[in-house]
MIVEX-199729 format. One record per residue (C-alpha): chain; x, y, z. Coordinates in steps of 0.1 Angstrom, whole numbers, m for minus. Example, Ala and Ser with C-alpha at 12.3 -4.5 7.8 and 13.67 -1.06 7.14 Angstrom:
BEGIN
A / 123 / m45 / 78
A / 137 / m11 / 71
This chain:
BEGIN
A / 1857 / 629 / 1063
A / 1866 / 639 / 1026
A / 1864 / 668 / 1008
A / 1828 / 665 / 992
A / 1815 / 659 / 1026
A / 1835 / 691 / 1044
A / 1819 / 710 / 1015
A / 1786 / 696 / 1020
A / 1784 / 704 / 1058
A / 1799 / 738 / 1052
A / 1769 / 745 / 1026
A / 1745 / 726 / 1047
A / 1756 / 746 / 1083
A / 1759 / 780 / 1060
A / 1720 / 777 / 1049
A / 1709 / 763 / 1086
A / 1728 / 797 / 1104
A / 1711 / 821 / 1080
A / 1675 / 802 / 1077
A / 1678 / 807 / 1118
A / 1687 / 843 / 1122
A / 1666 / 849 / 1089
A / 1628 / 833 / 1101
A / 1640 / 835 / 1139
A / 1638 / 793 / 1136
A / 1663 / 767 / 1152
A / 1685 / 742 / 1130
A / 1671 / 714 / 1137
A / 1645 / 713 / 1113
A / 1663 / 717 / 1087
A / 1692 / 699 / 1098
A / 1679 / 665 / 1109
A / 1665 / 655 / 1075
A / 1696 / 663 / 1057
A / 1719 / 648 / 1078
A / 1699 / 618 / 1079
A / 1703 / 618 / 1040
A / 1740 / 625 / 1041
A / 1748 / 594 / 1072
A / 1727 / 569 / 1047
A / 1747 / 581 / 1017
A / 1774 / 574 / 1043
A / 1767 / 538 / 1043
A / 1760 / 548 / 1086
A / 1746 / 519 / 1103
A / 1710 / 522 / 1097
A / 1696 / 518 / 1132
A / 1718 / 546 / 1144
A / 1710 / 576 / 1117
A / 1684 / 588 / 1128
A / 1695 / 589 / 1164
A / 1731 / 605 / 1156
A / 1712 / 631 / 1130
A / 1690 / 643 / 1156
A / 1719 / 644 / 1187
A / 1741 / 661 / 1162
A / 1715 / 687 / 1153
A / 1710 / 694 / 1187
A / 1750 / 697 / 1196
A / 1749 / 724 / 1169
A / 1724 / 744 / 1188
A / 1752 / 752 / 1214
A / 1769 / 774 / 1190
A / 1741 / 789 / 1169
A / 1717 / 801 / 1196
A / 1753 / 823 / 1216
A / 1753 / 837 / 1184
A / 1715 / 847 / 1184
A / 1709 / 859 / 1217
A / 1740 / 882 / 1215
A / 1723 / 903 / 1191
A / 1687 / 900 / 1207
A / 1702 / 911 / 1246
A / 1716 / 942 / 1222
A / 1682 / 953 / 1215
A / 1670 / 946 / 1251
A / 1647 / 921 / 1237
A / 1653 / 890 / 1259
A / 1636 / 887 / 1288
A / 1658 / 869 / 1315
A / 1633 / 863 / 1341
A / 1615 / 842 / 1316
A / 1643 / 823 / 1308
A / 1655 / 818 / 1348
A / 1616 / 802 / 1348
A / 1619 / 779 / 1321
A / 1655 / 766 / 1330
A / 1647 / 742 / 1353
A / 1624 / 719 / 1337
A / 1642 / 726 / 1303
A / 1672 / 714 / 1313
A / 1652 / 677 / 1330
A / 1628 / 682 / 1300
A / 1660 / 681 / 1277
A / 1678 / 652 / 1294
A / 1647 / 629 / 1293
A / 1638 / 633 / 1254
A / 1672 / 618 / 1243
A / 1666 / 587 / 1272
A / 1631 / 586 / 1250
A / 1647 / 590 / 1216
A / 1671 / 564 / 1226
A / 1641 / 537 / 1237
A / 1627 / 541 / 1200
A / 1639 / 523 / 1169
A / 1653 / 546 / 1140
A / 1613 / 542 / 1117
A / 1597 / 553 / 1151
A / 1620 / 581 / 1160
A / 1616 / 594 / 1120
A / 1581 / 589 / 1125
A / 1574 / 612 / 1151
A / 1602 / 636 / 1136
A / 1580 / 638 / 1106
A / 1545 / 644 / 1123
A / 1561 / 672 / 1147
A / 1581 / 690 / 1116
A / 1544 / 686 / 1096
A / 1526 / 703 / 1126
A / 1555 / 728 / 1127
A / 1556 / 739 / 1090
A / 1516 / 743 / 1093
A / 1522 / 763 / 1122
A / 1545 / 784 / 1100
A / 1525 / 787 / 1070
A / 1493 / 797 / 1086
A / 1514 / 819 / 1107
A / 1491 / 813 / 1137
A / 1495 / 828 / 1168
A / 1469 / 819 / 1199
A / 1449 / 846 / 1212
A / 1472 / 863 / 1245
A / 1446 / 853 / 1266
A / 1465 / 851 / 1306
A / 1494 / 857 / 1322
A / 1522 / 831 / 1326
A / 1519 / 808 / 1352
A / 1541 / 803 / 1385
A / 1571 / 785 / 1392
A / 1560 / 754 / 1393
A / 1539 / 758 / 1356
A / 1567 / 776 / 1342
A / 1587 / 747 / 1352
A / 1560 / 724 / 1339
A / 1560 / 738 / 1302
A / 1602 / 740 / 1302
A / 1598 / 704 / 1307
A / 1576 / 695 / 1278
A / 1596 / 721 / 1256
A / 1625 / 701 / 1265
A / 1615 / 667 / 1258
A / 1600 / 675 / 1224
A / 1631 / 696 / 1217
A / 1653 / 668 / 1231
A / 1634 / 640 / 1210
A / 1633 / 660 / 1175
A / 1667 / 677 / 1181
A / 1654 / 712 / 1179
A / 1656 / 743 / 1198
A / 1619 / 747 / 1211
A / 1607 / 776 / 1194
A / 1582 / 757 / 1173
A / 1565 / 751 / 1212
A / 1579 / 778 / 1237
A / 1571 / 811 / 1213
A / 1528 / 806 / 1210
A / 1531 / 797 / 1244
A / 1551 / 830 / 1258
A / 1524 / 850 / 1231
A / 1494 / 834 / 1243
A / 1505 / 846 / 1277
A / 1508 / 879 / 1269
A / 1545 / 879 / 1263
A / 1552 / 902 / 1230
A / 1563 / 882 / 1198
A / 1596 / 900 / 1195
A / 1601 / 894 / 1227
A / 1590 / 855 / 1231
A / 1612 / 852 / 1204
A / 1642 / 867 / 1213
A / 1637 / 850 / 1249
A / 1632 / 816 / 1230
A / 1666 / 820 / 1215
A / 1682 / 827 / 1251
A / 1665 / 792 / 1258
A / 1682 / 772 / 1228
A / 1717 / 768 / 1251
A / 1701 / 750 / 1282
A / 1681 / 732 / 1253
A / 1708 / 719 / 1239
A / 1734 / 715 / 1268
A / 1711 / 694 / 1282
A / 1702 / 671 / 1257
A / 1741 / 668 / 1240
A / 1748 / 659 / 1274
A / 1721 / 630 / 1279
A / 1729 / 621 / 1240
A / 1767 / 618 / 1247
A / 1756 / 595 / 1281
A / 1732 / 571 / 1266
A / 1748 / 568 / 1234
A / 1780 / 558 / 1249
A / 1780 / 522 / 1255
A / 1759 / 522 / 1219
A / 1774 / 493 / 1201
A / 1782 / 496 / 1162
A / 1788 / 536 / 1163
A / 1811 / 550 / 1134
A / 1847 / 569 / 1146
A / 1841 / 603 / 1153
A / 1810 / 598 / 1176
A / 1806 / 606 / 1210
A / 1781 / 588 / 1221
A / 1752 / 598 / 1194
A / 1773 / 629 / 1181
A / 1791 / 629 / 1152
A / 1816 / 652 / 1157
A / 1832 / 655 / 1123
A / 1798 / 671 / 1115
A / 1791 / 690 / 1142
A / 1824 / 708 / 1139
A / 1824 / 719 / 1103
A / 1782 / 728 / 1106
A / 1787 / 746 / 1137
A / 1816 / 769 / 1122
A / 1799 / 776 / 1096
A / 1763 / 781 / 1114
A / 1779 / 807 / 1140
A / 1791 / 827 / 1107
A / 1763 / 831 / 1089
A / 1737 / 835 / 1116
A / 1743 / 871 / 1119
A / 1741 / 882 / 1083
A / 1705 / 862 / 1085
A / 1696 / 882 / 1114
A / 1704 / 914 / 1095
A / 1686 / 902 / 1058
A / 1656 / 897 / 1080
A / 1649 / 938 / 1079
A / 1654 / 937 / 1043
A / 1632 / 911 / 1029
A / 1596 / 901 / 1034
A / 1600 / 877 / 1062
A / 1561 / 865 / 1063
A / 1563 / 855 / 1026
A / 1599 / 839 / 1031
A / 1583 / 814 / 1060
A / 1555 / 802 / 1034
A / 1583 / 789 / 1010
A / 1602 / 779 / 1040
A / 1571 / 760 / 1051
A / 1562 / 738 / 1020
A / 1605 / 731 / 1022
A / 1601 / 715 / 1056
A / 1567 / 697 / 1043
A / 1590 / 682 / 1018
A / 1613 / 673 / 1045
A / 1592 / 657 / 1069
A / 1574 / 633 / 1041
A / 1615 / 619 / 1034
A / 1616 / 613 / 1070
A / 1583 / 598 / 1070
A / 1591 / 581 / 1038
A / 1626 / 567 / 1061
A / 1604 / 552 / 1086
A / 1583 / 531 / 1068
A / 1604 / 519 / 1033
């Protein structure tokens, strides 16, 4: 990598680490649209961008979401049980969305990234939140909806929270603590899926140097450093500022990003 592109990640990974502990929102988001912009300016080969954006994204998850839930278990917010519940059919959930990912050409894969960020950012901007209305379910339902918060997260290289926080509310979980428990669920999440990414990408032909499997690890270095650093000092603006207002702007951003995703699948 050169210079302009370190210095691009860094600012990139910088904005991505304090959006997260700022709005209490994943990377990937943010992250998959921009580096798909930066591996086309690239000259990447075209029917592996979209792929290697999203497994990248995910790898970066690793990193962020220690960062997060250190300062969440400090307030006692986390609730572990929860996260012991989920594990399971996250970590199968997260395994089997890359294999789908990987079944999908690059306009598919944008496709769906586009239509999932545009239900997201409406999520955001309306601020809904479902009615608590029951109690979560057993083992094997927990285990049911770690799966599907896996795949999805696993197929739009994201850390679930779009998906796993109205669910924990609308079972009576608290939102501080759904989110703060959604965080602690970002590392199986993403050890998972940068696991299965690494697998089937492996044997990909036509993959640049620096990849393993789908990852770009250049990328994923300098993003991740610079993610883990800035995280906290989002976490700690978030008291500050008026959050609620902050996530309408942040929502007409990822609008914009998922129509240049949608706009990558079908030129």
């Amino acid at each position: 990598m050169d210079l302009t592109l370190i210095g691009i990640l860094l600012v990139l990974g910088a904005a991505v680490g304090f959006a997260a502990g700022l709005l209490g929102i994943g990377g990937g988001m943010l992250l998959v649209p921009f580096m798909t912009m930066i591996l086309t300016a690239k000259a990447f080969p075209t029917e592996h961008i979209v792929h290697m954006a999203i497994a990248t994204s995910l790898a970066t998850i690793m990193f962020t979401s220690i960062s997060s839930v250190r300062a969440h278990h400090a307030r006692g917010a986390v609730i572990w049980r929860i996260v012991k519940l989920f594990t399971p059919g996250i970590l199968i959930g997260s395994w089997i969305g890359p294999w789908i990912g990987a079944q999908m050409n690059s306009a598919a894969l944008a496709t769906f990234f586009g239509l999932f960020v545009t239900f997201s950012a409406t999520q955001m901007l309306f601020d809904r939140k479902p009615a608590a209305s029951r109690d979560l379910p057993g083992p094997a339902g927990m285990t049911a909806a770690g799966g599907t918060i896996g795949v999805l997260s696993g197929l739009v290289g994201a850390g679930g929270g779009f998906v796993s926080v109205p669910f924990m509310t609308w079972c009576n979980v608290k939102i501080h603590n759904a989110v703060a428990t959604s965080a602690a669920l970002g590392f199986p999440i993403a050890f998972a899926g940068t696991l299965s990414n690494i697998f089937f990408g492996l044997n990909v032909p036509n993959l640049p140097a620096g990849s393993l499997g789908y990852i770009y690890l250049p990328a994923l270095l300098v993003i991740a450093i610079a993610s883990v650093s800035t995280a906290p000092l989002g976490a700690r603006t978030a008291h500050a500022l008026p959050v609620k207002s902050l996530k309408k702007v942040f929502a007409f951003m990822l609008y914009a990003l998922a129509a240049y995703m949608l706009y990558k699948a079908f030129r």
